[in-house]
C-alpha positions as CSV (number, residue, x, y, z in Angstrom):
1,X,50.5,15.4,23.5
2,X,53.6,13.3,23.8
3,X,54.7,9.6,23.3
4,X,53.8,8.4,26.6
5,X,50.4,9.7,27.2
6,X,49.3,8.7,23.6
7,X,50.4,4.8,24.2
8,X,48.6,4.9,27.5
9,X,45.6,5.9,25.7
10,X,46.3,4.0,23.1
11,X,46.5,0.6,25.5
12,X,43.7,1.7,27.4
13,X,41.6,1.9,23.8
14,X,42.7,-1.7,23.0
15,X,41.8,-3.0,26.3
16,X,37.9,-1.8,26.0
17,X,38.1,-2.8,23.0
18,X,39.3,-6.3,23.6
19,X,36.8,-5.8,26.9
20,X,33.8,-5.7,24.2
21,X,35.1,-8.5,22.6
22,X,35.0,-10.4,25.3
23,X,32.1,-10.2,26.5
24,X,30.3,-10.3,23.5
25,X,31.9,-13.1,22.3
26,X,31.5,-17.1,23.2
27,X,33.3,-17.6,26.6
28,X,34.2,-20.8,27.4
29,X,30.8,-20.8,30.0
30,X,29.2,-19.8,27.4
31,X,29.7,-22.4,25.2
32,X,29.5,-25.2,27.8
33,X,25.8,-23.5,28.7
34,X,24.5,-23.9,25.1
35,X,26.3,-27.8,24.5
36,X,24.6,-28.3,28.1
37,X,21.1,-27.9,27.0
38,X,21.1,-30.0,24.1
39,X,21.2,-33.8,25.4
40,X,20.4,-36.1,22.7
41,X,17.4,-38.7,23.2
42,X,16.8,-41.7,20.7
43,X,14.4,-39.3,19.0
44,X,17.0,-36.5,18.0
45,X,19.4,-39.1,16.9
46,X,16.7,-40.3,14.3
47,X,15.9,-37.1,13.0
48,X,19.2,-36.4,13.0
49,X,19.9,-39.4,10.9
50,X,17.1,-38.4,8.4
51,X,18.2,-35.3,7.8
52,X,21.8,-36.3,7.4
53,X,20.9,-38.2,4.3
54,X,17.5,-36.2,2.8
55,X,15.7,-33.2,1.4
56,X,14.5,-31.0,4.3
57,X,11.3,-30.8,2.3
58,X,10.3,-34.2,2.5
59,X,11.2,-35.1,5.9
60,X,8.8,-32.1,6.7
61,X,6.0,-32.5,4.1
62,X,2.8,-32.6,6.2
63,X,1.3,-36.0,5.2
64,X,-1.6,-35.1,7.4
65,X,-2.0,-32.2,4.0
66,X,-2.4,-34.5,1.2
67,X,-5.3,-34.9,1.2
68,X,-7.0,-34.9,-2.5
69,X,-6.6,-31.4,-3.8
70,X,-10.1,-29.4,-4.5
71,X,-9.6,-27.7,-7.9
72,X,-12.7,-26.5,-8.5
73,X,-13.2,-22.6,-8.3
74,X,-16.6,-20.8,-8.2
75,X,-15.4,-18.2,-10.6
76,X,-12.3,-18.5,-13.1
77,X,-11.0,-16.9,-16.2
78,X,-9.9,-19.1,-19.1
79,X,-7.0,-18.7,-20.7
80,X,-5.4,-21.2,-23.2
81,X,-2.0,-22.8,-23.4
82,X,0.6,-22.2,-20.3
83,X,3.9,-19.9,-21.2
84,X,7.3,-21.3,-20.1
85,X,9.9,-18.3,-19.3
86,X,12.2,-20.7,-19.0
87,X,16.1,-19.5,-16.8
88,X,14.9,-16.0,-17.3
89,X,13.4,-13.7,-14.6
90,X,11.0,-12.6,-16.8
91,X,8.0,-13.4,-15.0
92,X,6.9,-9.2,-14.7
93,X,6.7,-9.8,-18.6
94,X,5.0,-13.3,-18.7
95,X,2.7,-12.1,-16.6
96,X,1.9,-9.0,-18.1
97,X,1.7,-10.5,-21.6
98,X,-0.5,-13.4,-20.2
99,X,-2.9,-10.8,-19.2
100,X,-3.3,-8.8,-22.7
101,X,-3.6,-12.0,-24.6
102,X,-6.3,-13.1,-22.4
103,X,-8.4,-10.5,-23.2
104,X,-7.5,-10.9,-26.8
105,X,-8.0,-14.3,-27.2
106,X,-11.7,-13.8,-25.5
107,X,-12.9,-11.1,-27.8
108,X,-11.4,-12.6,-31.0
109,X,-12.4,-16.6,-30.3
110,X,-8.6,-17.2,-31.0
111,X,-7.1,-20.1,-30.5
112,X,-3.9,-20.5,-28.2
113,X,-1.9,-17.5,-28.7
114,X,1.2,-15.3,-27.4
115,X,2.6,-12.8,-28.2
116,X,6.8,-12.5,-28.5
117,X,8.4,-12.2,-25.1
118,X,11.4,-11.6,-26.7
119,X,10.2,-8.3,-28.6
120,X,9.2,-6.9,-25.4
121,X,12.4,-8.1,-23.7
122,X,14.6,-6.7,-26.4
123,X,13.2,-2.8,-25.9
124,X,13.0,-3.5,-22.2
125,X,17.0,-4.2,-21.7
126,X,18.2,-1.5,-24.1
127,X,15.7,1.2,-22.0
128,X,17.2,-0.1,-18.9
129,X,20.6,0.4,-20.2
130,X,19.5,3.8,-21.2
131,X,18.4,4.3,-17.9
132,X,21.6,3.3,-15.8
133,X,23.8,5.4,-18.0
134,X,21.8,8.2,-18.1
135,X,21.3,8.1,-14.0
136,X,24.7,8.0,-14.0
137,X,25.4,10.7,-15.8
138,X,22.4,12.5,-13.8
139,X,24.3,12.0,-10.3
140,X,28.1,12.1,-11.7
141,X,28.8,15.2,-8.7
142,X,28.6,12.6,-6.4
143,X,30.9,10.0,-5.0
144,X,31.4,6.5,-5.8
145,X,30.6,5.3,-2.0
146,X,27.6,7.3,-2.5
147,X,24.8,4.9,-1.9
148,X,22.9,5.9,-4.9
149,X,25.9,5.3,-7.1
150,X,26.7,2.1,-5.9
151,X,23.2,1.0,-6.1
152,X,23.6,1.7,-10.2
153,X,26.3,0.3,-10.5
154,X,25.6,-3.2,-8.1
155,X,22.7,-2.4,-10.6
156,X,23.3,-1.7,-14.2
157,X,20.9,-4.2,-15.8
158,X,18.4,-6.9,-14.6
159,X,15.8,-9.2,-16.7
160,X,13.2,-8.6,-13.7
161,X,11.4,-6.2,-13.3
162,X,7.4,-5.5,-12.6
163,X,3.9,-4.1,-13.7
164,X,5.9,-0.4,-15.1
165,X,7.5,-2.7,-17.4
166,X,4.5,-3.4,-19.7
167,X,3.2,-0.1,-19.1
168,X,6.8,1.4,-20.1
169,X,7.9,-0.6,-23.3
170,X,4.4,-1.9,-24.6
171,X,3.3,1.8,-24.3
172,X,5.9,2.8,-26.7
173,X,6.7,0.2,-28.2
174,X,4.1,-2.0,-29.1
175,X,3.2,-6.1,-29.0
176,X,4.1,-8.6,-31.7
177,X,2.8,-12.4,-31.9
178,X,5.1,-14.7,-30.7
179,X,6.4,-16.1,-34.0
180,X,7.1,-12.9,-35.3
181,X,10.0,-12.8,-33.0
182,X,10.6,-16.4,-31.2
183,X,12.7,-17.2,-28.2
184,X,16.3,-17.4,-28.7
185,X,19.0,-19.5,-26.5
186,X,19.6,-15.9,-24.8
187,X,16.2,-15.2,-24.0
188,X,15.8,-18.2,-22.4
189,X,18.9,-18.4,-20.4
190,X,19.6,-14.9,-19.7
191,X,22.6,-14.8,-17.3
192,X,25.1,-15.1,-19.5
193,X,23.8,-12.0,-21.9
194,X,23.0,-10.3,-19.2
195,X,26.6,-10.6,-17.8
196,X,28.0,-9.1,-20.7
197,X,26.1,-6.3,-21.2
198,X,26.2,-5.4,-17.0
199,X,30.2,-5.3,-17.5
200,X,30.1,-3.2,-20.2
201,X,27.5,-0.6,-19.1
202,X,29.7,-0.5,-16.0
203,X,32.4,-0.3,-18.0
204,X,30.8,3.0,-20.1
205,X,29.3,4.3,-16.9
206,X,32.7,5.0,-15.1
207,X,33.7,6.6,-18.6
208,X,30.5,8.6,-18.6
209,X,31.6,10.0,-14.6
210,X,35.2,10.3,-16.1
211,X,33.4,12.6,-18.8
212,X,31.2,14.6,-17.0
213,X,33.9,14.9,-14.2
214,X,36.0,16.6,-16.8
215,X,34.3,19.3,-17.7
216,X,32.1,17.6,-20.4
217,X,29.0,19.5,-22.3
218,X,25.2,17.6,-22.2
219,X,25.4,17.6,-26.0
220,X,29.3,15.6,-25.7
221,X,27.5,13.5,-22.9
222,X,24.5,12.2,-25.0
223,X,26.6,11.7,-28.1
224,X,28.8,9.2,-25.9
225,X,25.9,7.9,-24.6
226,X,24.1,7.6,-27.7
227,X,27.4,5.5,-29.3
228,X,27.9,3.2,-26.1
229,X,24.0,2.2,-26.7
230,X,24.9,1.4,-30.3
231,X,27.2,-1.2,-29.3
232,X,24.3,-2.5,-26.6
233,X,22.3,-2.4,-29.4
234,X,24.6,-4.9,-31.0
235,X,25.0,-6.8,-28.6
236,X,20.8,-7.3,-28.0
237,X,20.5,-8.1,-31.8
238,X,23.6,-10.8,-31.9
239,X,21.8,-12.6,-28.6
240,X,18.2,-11.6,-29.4
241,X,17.8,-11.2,-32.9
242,X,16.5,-8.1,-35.0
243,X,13.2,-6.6,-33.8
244,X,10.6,-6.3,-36.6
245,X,8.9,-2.8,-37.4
246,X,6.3,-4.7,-39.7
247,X,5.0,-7.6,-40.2
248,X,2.3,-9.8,-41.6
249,X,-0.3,-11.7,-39.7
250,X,-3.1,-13.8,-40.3
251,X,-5.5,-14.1,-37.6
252,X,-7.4,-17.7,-37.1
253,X,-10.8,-19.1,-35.3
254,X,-10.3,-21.7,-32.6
255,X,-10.4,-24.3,-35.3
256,X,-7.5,-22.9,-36.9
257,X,-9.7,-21.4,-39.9
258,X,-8.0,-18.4,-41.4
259,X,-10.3,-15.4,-40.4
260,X,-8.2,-12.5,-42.4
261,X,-4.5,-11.6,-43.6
262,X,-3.1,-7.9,-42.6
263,X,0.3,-6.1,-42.2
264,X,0.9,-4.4,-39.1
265,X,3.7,-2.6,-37.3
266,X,4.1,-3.3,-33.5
267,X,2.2,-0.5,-32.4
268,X,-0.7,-0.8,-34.5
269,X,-0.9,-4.5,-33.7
270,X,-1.3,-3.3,-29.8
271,X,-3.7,-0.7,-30.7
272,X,-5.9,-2.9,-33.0
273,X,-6.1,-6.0,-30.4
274,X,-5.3,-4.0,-27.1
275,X,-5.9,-0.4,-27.4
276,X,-5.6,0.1,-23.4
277,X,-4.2,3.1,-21.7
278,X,-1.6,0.4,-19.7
279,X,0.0,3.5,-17.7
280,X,-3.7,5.3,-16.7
281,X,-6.0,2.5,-16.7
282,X,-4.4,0.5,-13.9
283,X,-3.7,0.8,-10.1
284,X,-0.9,-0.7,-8.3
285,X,-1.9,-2.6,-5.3
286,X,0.3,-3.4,-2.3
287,X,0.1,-5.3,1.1
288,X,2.9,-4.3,3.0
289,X,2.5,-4.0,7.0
290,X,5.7,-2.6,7.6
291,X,3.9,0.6,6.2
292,X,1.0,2.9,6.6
293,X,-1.9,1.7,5.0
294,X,-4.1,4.4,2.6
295,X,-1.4,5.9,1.7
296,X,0.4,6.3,-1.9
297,X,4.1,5.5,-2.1
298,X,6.4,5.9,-5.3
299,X,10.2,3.8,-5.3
300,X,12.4,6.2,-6.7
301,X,14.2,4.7,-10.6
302,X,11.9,1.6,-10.1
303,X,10.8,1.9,-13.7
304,X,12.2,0.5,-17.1
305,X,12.3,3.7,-19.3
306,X,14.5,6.6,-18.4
307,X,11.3,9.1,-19.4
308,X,9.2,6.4,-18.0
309,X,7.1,6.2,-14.9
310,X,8.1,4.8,-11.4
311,X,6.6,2.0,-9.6
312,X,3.8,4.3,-7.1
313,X,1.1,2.4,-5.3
314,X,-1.6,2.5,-3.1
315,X,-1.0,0.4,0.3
316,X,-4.3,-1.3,1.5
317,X,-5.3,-4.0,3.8
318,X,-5.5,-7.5,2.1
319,X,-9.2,-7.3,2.6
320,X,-9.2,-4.4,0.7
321,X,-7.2,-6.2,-1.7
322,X,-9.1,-8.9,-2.2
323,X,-12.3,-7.7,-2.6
324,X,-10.9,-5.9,-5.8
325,X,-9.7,-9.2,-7.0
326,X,-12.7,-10.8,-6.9
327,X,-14.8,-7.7,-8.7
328,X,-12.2,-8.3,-11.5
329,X,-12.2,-11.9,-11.9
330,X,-16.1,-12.0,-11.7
331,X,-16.0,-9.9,-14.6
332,X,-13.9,-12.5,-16.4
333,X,-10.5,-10.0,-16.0
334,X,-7.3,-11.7,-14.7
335,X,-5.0,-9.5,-13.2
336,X,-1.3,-9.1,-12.6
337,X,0.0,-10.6,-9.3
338,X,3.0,-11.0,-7.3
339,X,4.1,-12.8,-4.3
340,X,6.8,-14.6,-2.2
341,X,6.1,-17.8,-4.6
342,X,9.1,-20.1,-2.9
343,X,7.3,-20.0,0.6
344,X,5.4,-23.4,1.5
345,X,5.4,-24.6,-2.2
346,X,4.4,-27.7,-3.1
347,X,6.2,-27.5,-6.7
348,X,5.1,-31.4,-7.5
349,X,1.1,-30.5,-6.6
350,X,1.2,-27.0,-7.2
351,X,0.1,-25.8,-4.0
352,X,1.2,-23.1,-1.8
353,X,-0.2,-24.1,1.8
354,X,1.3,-22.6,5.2
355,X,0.3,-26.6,6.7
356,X,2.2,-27.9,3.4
357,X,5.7,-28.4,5.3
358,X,6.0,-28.8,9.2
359,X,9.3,-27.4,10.2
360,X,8.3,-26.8,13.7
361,X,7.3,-30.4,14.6
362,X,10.6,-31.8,12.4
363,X,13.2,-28.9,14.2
364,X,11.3,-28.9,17.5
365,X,11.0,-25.0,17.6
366,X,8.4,-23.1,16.5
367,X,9.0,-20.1,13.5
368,X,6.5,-17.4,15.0
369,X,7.3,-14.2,13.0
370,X,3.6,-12.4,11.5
371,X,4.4,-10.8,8.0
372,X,5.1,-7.7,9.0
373,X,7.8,-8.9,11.0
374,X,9.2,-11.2,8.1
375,X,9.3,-8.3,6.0
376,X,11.2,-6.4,8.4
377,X,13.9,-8.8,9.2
378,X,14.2,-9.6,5.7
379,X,13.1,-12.7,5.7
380,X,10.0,-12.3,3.1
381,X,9.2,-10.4,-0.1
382,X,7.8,-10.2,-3.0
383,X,9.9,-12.8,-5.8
384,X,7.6,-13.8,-8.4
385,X,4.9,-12.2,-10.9
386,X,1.9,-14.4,-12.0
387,X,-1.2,-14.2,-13.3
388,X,-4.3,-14.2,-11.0
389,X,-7.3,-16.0,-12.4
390,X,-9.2,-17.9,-10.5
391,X,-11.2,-17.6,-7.0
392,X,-13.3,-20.4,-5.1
393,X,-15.6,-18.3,-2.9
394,X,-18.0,-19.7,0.1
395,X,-21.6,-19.3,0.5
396,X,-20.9,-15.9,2.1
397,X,-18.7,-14.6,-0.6
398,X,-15.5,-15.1,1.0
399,X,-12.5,-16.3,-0.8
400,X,-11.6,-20.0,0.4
401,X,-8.8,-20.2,-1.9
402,X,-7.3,-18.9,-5.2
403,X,-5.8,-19.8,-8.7
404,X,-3.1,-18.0,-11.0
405,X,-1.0,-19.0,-14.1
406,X,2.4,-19.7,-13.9
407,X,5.3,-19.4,-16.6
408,X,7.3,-22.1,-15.4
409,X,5.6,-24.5,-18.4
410,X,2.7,-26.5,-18.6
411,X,4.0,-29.9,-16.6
412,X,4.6,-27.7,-13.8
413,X,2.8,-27.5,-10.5
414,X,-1.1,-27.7,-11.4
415,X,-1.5,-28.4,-15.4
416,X,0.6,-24.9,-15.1
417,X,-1.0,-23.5,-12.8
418,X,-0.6,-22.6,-9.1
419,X,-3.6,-23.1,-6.4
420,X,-2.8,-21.0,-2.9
421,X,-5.1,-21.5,0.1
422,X,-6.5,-17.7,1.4
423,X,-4.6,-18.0,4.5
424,X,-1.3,-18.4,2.1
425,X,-2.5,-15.6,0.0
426,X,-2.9,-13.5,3.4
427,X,0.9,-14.1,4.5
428,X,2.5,-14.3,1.3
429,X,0.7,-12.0,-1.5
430,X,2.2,-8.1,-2.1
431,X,1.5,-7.1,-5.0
432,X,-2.0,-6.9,-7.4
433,X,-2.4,-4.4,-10.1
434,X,-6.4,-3.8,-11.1
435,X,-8.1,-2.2,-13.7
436,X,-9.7,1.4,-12.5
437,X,-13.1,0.7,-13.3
438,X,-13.0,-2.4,-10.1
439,X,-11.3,0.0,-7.6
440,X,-13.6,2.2,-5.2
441,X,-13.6,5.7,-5.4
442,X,-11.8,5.9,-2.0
443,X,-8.6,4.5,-3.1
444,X,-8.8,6.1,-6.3
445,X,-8.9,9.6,-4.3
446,X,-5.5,8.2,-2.5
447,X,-3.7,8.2,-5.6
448,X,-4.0,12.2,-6.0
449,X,-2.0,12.6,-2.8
450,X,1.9,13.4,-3.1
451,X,3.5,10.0,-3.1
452,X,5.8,9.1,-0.4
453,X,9.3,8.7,-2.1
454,X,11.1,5.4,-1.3
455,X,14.6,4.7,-2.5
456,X,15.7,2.3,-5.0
457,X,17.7,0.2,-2.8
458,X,14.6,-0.1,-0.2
459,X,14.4,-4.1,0.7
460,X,11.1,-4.6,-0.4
461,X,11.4,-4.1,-3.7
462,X,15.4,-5.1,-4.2
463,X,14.5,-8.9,-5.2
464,X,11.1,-9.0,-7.3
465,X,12.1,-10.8,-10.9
């Protein structure tokens, strides 16, 4: 082909191109259509001075919705004293936690009681970092545009997490009380921390592919490995503090009365106050549309230990859902919950109401997407783990609304608590994990079928805490 016939194809190239450009782009018309339809009445200039000068939020709270809150619930599980994870997104371990101790402090008559969030938190991050260098090792033959590989390394190491989590560390590694190992200034705040150890696992996982790449044995492999996780381990102890392998405890009544004085280790502490089969005992819930329902799905590396187990769950029909919930929490069991937490909350009365906030009215357009269609567009997930305890139902044994507790502190939303309306819980709940003996024999047979595999980076589970 020679000079001449490749610039005419050339030009002719750049004129569809420029073609497309054009007439996708906004043309002068265009832009005089759109500046057209918009013609500014004494109304529109008010809003538009409101808004100019205020929070959304307020301009569109729905006064017609504050009305005095109903916080009474027709069945409730007690717990005692509110958890506070602080700027951590460590509510999958809050949550999970919260759960244990309620059952603990109900068959002992404790008093308030926790148990260490940063024990749990310590073993959870080095797994995880065992995990990412280990997958990376795992899928070395392939390259870095590979969108497995980038999704490790965009992903090395995260403080979120869900329900696999407590199933995963706990499991193996036990539960101590709270001031057995306390909070530190990391495990409160853990962006910095985390920032660290992300750039170094990156940092070892490129010399892991370098390794491998190179011709290097499994046996050279895991003795790399096994040296980069000795610094991490380093690193968790400067920020987190040394976990304990034993430990002395004395248990007390509600009145604070000494009741007896024993040394434990972390696992035998779980299996004298817990003992629960966390990774057989329990079924993962989800309401996702987008999806077939009755049907078992498993999201491939969405689990915290590297011989751990993924995230697989049942996908049901919120009714379905529901009437699980309320088996459990009539047999005074709270469960582990999670949900799109930052849609139509009312953070200063703890309420999450779809009439809290009218955006339509303020913006003069109405926001019509159903959940399924949210989910799709990416517009909704789940974003927040909590503890579900509470349900008001009717005189027909319908749910009206429901309760959980929080881990954002006790002088947040509700006395620490969150109250959601049953239309709110329709459009905005995912995720509910229930103990076996509360789920019907029909979605128990579900979970023998093959799992559907989902990827790691699939949207709905890429933002959960």
């Amino acid at each position: 082909m020679n000079k001449r016939i490749i610039s005419a194809f050339a030009l002719a190239m750049a004129l569809v191109v420029n073609a497309q450009q054009s007439d996708g782009g906004l043309s002068p018309d265009m832009l005089q259509s759109i500046k057209q339809s918009y013609q500014e009445n004494p109304s529109d200039k008010a809003i538009r001075n409101a808004i100019g000068g205020s929070d959304l939020k307020k301009l569109a709270l729905n006064q017609d919705n504050l009305k005095e809150m109903d916080t009474y619930f027709s069945h409730k599980v007690e717990s005692k004293g509110i958890a506070d994870q602080k700027r951590s997104g460590r509510c999958w371990l809050f949550t999970g936690l919260n759960v244990m101790r309620a059952k603990m402090i109900a068959k002992y008559k404790l008093g308030s009681f926790e148990f260490s969030q940063n024990y749990c938190f310590f073993w959870d991050q080095l797994e995880k970092s065992n995990l990412f260098l280990q997958a990376v090792i795992d899928s070395y033959k392939k390259p870095m545009n590979d969108q497995l590989v980038e999704w490790l390394f965009k992903n090395p190491l995260s403080d979120g997490g869900q329900f696999t989590g407590i199933s995963d560390i706990i499991g193996k590694y036990g539960v101590v009380p709270k001031e057995v190992m306390p909070e530190t200034n990391s495990s409160d705040n853990t962006s910095q921390m985390a920032n660290l150890l992300s750039l170094k696992l990156r940092e070892y996982g490129l010399q892991l592919r370098d390794q491998a790449a190179k011709g290097a044995k499994p046996a050279a492999l895991k003795k790399s490995k096994t040296e980069m996780l000795g610094t991490i381990y380093r690193m968790l102890t400067l920020n987190l503090g040394v976990p304990p392998t034993e430990f002395t405890w004395t248990r007390t009544d509600t009145k604070g009365n000494p009741v007896n004085t024993k040394k434990y280790t972390p696992l035998s502490f779980f299996q004298e106050y817990i003992n629960d089969d966390l990774t057989n005992n329990y079924v993962m819930l989800m309401n996702d549309p987008t999806r077939e329902y009755y049907k078992n799905y498993e999201i491939d590396l969405d689990r915290h230990r590297y011989d751990g187990k993924n995230w697989t769950y049942v996908n049901l029909p919120i009714e379905d859902i529901k009437e699980m919930a309320i088996k459990s929490i009539k047999d005074s069991t709270m469960m582990y919950f999670s949900c799109d937490v930052g849609k139509f909350l009312n953070s200063e009365r703890g309420l999450l109401d779809v009439n809290n906030y009218d955006y339509a009215s303020l913006m003069g357009t109405s926001f019509g997407m159903n959940k399924q269609q949210r989910i799709q567009s990416f517009a909704s997930g789940s974003s927040h783990a909590m503890t579900l305890m509470a349900v008001d139902l009717d005189k027909d044994g319908k749910a009206k609304k429901w309760m959980v507790e929080n881990s954002w502190g006790a002088t947040n939303g509700y006395k620490g608590h969150l109250i959601m309306t049953d239309e709110w819980f329709n459009e905005y709940m995912f995720r509910l994990v229930v103990n076996k003996k509360y789920v019907p024999t029909k979605v128990l047979e579900i979970l023998k079928q093959k799992p559907i595999r989902l990827p790691a980076w699939d949207p709905m589970f890429a933002n959960e805490e």
